[in-house]
C-alpha positions as CSV (number, residue, x, y, z in Angstrom):
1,X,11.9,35.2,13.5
2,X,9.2,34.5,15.5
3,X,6.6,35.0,12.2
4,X,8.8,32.3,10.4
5,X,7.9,29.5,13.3
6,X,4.5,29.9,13.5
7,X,3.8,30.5,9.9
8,X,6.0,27.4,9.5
9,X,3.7,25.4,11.8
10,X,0.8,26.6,10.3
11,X,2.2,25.7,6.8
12,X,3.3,22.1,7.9
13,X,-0.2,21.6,10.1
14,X,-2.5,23.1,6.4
15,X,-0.6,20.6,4.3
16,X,-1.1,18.0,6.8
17,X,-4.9,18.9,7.0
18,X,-5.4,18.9,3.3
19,X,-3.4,16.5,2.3
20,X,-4.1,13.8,5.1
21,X,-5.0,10.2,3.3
22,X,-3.8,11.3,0.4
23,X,-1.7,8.1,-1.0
24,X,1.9,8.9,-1.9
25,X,2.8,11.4,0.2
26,X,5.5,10.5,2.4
27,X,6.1,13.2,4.8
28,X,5.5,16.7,5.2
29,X,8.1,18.5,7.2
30,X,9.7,22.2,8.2
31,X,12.3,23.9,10.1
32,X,10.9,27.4,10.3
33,X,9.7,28.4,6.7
34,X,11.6,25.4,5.3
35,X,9.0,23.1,4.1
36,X,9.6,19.9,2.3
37,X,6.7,17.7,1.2
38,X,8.6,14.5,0.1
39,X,6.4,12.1,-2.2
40,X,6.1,9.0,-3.6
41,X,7.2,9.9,-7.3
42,X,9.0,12.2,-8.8
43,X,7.5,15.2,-9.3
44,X,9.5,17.5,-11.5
45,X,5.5,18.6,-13.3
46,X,4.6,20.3,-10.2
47,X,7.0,22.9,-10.7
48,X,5.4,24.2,-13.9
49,X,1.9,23.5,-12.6
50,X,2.5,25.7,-9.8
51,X,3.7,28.1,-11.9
52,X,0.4,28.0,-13.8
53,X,-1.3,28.4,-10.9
54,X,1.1,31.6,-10.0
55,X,2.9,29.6,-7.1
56,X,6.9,29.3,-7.4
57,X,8.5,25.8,-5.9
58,X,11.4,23.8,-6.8
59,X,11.7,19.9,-6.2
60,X,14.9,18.2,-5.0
61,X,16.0,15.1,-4.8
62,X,13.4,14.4,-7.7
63,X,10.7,13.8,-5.4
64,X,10.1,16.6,-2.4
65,X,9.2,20.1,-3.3
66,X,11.0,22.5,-1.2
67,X,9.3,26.1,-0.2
68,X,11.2,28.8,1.3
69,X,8.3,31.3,1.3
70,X,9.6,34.7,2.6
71,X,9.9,35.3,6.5
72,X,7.0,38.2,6.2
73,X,4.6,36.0,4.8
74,X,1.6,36.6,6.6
75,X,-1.3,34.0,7.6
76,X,-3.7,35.0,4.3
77,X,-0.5,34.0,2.5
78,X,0.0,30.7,4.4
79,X,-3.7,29.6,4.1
80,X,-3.7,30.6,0.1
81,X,-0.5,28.9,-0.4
82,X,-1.9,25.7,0.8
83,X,-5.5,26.4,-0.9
84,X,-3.4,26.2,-4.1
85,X,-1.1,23.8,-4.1
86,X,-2.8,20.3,-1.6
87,X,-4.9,20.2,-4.8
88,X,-1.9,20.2,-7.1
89,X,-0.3,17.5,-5.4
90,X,-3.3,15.6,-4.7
91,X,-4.2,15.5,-8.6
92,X,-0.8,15.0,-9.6
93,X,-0.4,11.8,-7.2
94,X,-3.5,10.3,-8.7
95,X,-2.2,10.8,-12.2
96,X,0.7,9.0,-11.5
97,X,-0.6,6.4,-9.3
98,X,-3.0,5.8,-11.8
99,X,-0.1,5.9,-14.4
100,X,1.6,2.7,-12.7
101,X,1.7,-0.9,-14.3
102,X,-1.0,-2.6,-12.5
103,X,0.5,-5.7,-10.1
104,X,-0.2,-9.5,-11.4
105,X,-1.0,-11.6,-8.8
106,X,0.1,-15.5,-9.4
């Protein structure tokens, strides 16, 4: 057990490294090797461009993908884990930032 807290702190502290200023993401949380990265929009096309990039997540809650990586995963794991994906969610958040109706001002 004692692999699944550190490699969940070293999980949560990478995605908060990488993805620090990045706009839309809300929090970044764990319990162990529970990790849930809750954004600002849905994100159900993560799931398949993780997949492309041979990473498996889920979302819930439409919004915060949810990774229960196994409790041997080892710290060359965590840090490619986190190599792969803070670009993912970066791009995808600019897409869909972008996407938005742009605000009128009166």
């Amino acid at each position: 057990m004692a692999n699944a807290v550190a490699m969940g702190e070293l999980i949560q502290a990478g995605f908060e490294a990488q993805l620090k200023g990045v706009a839309g993401v809300r929090e970044i949380r764990h319990k162990g090797l529970m990790i849930g990265i809750e954004l600002e929009f849905p994100c159900d096309e993560l799931v398949k461009n993780a997949l492309a990039a041979g990473l498996l997540i889920n979302v819930t809650n439409d919004n915060v993908i949810r990774l229960l990586p196994p409790l041997v995963i080892k710290r060359d794991e965590v840090e490619q884990l986190v190599a792969i994906l803070s670009p993912l969610i970066a791009d995808f958040l600019a897409r869909a930032r972008a996407a938005q109706p742009a605000v009128k001002t009166a």
